[in-house]
C-alpha positions as CSV (number, residue, x, y, z in Angstrom):
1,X,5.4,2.5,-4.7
2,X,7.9,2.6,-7.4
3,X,10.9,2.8,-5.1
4,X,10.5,0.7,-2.8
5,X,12.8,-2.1,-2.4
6,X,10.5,-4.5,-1.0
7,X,8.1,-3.8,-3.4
8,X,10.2,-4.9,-6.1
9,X,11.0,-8.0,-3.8
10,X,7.6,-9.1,-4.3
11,X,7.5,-7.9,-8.1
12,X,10.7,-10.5,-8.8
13,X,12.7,-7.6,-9.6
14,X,15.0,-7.7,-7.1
15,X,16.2,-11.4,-6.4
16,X,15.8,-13.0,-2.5
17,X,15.8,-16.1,-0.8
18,X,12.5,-16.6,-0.7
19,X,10.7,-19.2,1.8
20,X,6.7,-18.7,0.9
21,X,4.6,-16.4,-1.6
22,X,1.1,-16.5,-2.6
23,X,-1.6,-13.8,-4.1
24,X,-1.1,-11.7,-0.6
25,X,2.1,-12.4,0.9
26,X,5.8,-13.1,0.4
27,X,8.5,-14.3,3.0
28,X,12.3,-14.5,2.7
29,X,15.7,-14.6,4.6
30,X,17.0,-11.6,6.1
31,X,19.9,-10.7,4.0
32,X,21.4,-9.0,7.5
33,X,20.2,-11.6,9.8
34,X,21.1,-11.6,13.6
35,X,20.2,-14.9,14.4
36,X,20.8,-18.4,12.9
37,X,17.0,-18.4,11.4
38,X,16.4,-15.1,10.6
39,X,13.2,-13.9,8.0
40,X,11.2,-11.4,6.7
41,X,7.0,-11.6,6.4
42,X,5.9,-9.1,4.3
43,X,2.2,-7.9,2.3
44,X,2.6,-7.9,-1.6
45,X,0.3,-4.5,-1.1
46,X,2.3,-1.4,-0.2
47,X,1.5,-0.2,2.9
48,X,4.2,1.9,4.7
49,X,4.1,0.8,8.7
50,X,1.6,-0.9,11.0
51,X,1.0,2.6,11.7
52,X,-1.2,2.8,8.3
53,X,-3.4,-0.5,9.3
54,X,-6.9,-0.3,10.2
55,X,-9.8,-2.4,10.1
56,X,-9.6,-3.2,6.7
57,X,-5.9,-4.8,7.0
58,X,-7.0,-7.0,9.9
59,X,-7.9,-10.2,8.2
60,X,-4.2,-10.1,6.5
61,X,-2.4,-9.1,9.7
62,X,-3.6,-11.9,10.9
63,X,-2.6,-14.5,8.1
64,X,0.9,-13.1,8.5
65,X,1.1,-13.7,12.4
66,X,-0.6,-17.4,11.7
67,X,1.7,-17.5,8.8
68,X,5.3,-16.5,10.4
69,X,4.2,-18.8,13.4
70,X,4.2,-22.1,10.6
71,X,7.1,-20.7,8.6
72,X,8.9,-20.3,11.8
73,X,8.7,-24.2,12.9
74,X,9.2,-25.2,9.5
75,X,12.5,-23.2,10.1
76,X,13.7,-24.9,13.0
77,X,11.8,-22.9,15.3
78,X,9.7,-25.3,16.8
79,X,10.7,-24.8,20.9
80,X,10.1,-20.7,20.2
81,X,10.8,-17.7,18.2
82,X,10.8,-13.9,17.9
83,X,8.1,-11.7,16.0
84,X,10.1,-8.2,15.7
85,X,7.7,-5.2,14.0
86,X,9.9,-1.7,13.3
87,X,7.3,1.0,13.1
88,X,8.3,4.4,12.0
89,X,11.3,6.2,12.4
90,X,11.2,5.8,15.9
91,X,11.0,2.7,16.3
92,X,13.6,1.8,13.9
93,X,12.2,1.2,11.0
94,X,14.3,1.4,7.9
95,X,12.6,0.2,5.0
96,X,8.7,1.9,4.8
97,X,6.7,-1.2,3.9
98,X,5.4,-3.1,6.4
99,X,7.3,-6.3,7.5
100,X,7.0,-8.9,10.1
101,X,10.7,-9.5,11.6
102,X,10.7,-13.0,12.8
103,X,14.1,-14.6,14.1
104,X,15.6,-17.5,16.4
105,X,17.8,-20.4,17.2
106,X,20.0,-18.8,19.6
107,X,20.4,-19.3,23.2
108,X,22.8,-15.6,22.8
109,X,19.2,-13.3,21.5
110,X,19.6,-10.6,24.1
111,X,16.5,-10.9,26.7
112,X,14.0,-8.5,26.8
């Protein structure tokens, strides 16, 4: 989509702090984090929520779960971590491309 900010992420149009990219994939810093490590795992292929997965998305959902897991212990995050997934409105999803939340380091992350 033309619009969308994370799709220009992953185009380069739009600078970030980026900590991996390949052919599929692009992770980088929160630019609101809420906790000392705080990133976002995203698909370079628009698709709007996990809501709009199916079968055919499977083998790259699971890349980014393996993926976020690495990236999180190269972050620090080696004792645990958080893998956050907004989807639609409802569940607070603000930007309509799918993203992996994943955040830590902080004894104060509320409990849930």
């Amino acid at each position: 989509m033309s619009d969308c900010i994370f799709c220009k992420i992953a185009k380069g149009e739009i600078p970030s702090k980026k900590l991996y990219e390949d052919d599929e994939v692009i992770a980088f810093h929160d630019i609101r984090p809420i906790a000392p490590v705080h990133f976002l795992l995203m698909p370079r292929l628009h698709v709007e929520s996990l809501n709009e997965c199916s079968e055919v998305h499977a083998a790259l959902l699971a890349k980014m779960l393996l993926l976020g897991s690495r990236l999180a212990k190269e972050q620090g995050l080696g004792t645990g971590f958080r893998t956050m997934i907004n989807t639609g409105t409802g569940g607070g999803q603000e930007v309509f491309h799918l993203h992996f939340h994943i955040f830590g380091g902080s004894a104060a992350l509320p409990k849930t």
